[in-house]
One Martini backbone bead per residue (centre of mass of N, CA, C, O) as a GRO file, in nm:
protein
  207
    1UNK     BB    1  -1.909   9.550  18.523
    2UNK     BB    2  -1.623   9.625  18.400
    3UNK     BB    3  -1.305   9.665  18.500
    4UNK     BB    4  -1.046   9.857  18.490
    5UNK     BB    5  -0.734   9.883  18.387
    6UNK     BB    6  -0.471   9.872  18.557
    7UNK     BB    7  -0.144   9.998  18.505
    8UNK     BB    8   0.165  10.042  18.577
    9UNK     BB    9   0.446  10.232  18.602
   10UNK     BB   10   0.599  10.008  18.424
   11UNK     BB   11   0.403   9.940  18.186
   12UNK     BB   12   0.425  10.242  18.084
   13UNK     BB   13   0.660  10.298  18.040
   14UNK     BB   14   0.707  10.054  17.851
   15UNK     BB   15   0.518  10.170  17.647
   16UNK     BB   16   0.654  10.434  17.568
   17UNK     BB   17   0.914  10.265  17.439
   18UNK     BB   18   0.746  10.109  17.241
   19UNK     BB   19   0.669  10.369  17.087
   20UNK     BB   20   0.914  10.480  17.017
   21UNK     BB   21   1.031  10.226  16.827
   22UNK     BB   22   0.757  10.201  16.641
   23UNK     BB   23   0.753  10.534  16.574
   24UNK     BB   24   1.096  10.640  16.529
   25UNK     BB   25   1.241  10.769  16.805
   26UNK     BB   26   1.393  10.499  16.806
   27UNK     BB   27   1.667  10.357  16.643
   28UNK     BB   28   1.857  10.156  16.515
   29UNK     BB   29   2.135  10.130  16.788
   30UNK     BB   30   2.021  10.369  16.971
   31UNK     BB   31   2.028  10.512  17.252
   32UNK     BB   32   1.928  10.466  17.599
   33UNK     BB   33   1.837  10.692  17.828
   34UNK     BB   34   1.722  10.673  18.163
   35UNK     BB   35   1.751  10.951  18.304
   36UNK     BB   36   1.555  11.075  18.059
   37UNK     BB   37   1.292  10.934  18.108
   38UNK     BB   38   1.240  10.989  18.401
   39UNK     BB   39   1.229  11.315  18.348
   40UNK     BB   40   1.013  11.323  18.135
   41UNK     BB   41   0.816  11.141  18.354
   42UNK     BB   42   0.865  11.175  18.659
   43UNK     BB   43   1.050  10.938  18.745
   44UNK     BB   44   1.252  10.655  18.829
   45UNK     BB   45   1.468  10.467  18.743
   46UNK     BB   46   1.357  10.167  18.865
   47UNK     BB   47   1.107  10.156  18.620
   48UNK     BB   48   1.276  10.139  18.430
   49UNK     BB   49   1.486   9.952  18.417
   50UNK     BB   50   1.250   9.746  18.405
   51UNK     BB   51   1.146   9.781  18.156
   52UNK     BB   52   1.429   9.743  18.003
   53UNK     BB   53   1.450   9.448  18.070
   54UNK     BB   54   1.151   9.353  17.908
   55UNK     BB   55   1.263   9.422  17.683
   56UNK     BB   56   1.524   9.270  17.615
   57UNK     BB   57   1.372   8.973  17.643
   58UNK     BB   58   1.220   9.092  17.349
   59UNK     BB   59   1.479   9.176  17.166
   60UNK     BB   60   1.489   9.502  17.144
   61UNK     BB   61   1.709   9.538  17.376
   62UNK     BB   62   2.035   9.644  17.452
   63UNK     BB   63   2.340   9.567  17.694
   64UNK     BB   64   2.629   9.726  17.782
   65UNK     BB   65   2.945   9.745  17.877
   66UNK     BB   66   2.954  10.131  17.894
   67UNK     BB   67   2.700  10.151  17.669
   68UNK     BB   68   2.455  10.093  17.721
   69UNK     BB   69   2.131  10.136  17.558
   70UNK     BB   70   2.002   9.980  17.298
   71UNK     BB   71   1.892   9.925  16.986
   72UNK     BB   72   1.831   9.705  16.792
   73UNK     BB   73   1.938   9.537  16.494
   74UNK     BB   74   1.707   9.421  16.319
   75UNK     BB   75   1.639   9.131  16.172
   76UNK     BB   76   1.448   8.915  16.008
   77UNK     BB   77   1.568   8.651  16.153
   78UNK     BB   78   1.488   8.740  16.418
   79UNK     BB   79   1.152   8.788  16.338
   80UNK     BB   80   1.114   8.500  16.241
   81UNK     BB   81   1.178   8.332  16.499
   82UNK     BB   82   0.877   8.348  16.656
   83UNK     BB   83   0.693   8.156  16.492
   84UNK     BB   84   0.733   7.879  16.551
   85UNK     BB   85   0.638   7.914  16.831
   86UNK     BB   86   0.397   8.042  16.796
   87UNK     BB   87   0.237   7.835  16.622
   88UNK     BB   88   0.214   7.624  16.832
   89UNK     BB   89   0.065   7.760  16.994
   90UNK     BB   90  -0.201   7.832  16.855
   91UNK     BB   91  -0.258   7.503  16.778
   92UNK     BB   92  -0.310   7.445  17.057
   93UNK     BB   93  -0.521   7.673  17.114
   94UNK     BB   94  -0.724   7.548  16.857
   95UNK     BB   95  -0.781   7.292  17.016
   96UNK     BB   96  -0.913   7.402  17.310
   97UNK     BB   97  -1.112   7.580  17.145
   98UNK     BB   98  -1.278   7.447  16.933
   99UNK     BB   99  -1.578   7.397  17.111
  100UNK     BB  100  -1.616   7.692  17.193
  101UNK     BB  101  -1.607   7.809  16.907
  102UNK     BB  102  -1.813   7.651  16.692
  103UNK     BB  103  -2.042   7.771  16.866
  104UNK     BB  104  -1.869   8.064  16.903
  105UNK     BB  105  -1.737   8.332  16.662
  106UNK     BB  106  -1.767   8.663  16.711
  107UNK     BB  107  -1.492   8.778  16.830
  108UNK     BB  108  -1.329   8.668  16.535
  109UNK     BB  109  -1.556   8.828  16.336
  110UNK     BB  110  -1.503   9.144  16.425
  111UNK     BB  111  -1.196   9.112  16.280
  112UNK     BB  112  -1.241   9.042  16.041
  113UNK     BB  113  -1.429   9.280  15.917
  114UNK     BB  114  -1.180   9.503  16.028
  115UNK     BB  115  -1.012   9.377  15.757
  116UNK     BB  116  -1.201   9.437  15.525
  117UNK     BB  117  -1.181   9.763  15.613
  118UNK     BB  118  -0.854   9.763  15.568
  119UNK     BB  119  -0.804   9.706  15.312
  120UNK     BB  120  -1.005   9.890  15.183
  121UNK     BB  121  -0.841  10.148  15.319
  122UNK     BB  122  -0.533  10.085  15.346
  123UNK     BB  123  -0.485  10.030  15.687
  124UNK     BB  124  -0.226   9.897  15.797
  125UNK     BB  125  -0.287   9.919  16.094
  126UNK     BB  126  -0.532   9.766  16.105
  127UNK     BB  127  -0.437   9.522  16.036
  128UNK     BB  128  -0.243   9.458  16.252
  129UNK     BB  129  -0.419   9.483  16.479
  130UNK     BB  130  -0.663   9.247  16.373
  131UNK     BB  131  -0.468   9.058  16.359
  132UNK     BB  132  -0.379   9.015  16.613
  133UNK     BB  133  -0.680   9.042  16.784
  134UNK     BB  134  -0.759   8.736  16.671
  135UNK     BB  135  -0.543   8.565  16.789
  136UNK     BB  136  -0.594   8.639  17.093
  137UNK     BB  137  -0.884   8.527  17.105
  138UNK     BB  138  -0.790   8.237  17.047
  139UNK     BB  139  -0.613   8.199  17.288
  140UNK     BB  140  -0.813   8.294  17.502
  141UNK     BB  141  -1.051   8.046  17.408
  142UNK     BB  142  -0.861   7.795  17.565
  143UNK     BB  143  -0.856   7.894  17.867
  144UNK     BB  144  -0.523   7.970  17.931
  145UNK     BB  145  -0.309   8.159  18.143
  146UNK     BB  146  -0.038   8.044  18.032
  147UNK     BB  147  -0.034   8.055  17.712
  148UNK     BB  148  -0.133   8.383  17.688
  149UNK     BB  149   0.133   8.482  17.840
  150UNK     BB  150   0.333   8.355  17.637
  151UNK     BB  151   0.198   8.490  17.387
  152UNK     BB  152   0.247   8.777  17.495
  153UNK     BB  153   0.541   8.768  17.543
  154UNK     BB  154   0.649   8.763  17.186
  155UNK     BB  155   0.578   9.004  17.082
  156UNK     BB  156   0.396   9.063  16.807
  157UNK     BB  157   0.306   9.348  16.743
  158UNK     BB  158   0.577   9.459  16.758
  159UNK     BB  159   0.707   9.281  16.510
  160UNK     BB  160   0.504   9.363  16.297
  161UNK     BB  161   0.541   9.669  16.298
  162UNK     BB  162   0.834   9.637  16.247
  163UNK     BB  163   0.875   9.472  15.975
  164UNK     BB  164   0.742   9.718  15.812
  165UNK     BB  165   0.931   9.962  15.898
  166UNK     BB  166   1.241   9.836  15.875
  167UNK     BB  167   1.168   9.619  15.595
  168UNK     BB  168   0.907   9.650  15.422
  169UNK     BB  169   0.692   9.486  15.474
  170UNK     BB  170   0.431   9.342  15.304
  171UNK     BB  171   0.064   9.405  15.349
  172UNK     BB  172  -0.149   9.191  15.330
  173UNK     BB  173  -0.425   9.014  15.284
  174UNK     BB  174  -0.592   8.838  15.587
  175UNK     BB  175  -0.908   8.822  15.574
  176UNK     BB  176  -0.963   8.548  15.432
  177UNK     BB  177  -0.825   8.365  15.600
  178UNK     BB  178  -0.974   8.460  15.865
  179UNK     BB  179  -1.208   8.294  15.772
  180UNK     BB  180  -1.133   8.030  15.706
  181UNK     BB  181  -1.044   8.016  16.021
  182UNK     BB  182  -1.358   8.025  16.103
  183UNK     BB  183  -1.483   7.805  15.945
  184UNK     BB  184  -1.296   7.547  16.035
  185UNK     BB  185  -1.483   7.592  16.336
  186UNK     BB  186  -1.786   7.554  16.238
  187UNK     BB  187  -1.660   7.255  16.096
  188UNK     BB  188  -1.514   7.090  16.265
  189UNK     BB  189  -1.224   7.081  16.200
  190UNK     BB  190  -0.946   6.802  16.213
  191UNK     BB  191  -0.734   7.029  16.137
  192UNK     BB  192  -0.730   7.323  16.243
  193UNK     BB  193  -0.411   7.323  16.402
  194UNK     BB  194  -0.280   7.295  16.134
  195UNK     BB  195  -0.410   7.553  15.995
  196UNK     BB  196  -0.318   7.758  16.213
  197UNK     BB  197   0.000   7.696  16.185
  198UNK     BB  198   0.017   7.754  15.825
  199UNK     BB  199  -0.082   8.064  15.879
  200UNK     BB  200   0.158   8.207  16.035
  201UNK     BB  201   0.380   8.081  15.849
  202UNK     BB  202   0.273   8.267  15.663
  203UNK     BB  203   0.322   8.563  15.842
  204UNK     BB  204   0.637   8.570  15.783
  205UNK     BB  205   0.908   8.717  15.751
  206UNK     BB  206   1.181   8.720  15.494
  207UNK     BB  207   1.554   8.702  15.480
   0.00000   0.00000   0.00000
């Protein structure tokens, strides 16, 4: 029986504030301001605080002396920046899994088809959430969790989601490409990273 993920008090927090932005709680531009996030969760300054350093570094928000934190005004080319950083590992992490997925690609197929039911009644979140943890499975199937931690730093699903929101980015259906990256995974396909590299690069949004 797995055991259940505890996450800490700064990461709940870190969670409170990213939905609070990526739900349009606060606008870009607006302050957060740390006394207040405190007092309505009734925890102390100091681990809101950190999470507010975590999302700063996620280039999520910013702070100046004297104006204290606000959400960044992103723009295009902000969020299209992480793509090929994205795309890079991910490359690496199809080499990596190759011969993992070829043998078992279960996990990557049941977010395949939760993508064409989510197509299917234009299920916006739904085409994020899976379109996001079809690639979090390729890459945890890589086996490195050196790779894994940087590529869930790189804050995917929160850029996906605000790119959206924010630039009115067009969700198209992604559900047949990542069926044929499944595909050339199942045909031990000698191009895989390539594949997997060109397909991410196709999926920024352009400024």
């Amino acid at each position: 029986m797995t055991a259940p993920v505890v996450h800490s008090l700064r990461e709940q927090i870190r969670e409170h504030i990213l939905e609070g932005i990526i739900s349009g709680r606060w606008q870009p531009g607006e302050r957060i301001v740390e006394r207040r996030i405190a007092t309505e969760l009734e925890v102390s300054q100091t681990p809101v605080r950190e999470a507010l350093r975590e999302l700063e570094s996620l280039r999520l928000i910013e702070s100046a002396p004297n104006k204290g934190v606000r959400v960044r005004n992103l723009t295009a080319a902000d969020l299209e920046e992480s793509y090929p950083v994205r795309a890079g590992l991910e490359a690496i992490a199809a080499e990596l899994a190759a011969e993992r997925l070829a043998r078992d690609c279960s996990a990557l197929e049941s977010h395949v088809a939760a993508l064409y039911e989510a197509d299917r009644t234009t299920d916006g979140t739904g085409q994020v959430r899976h379109t996001v943890a079809f690639h979090r499975e390729l890459v945890r199937a890589a086996g490195n969790s050196v790779l894994l931690h940087t590529w869930e730093g790189l804050g995917i699903e929160v850029f996906t989601a605000l790119s959206i929101r924010w630039l009115g980015t067009v969700q198209q259906s992604y559900a047949e490409e990542h069926e044929e990256l499944v595909a050339a995974f199942h045909r031990r396909d000698p191009r895989i990273a390539e594949l997997v590299k060109a397909h991410v690069l196709g999926c920024a949004p352009r400024p």
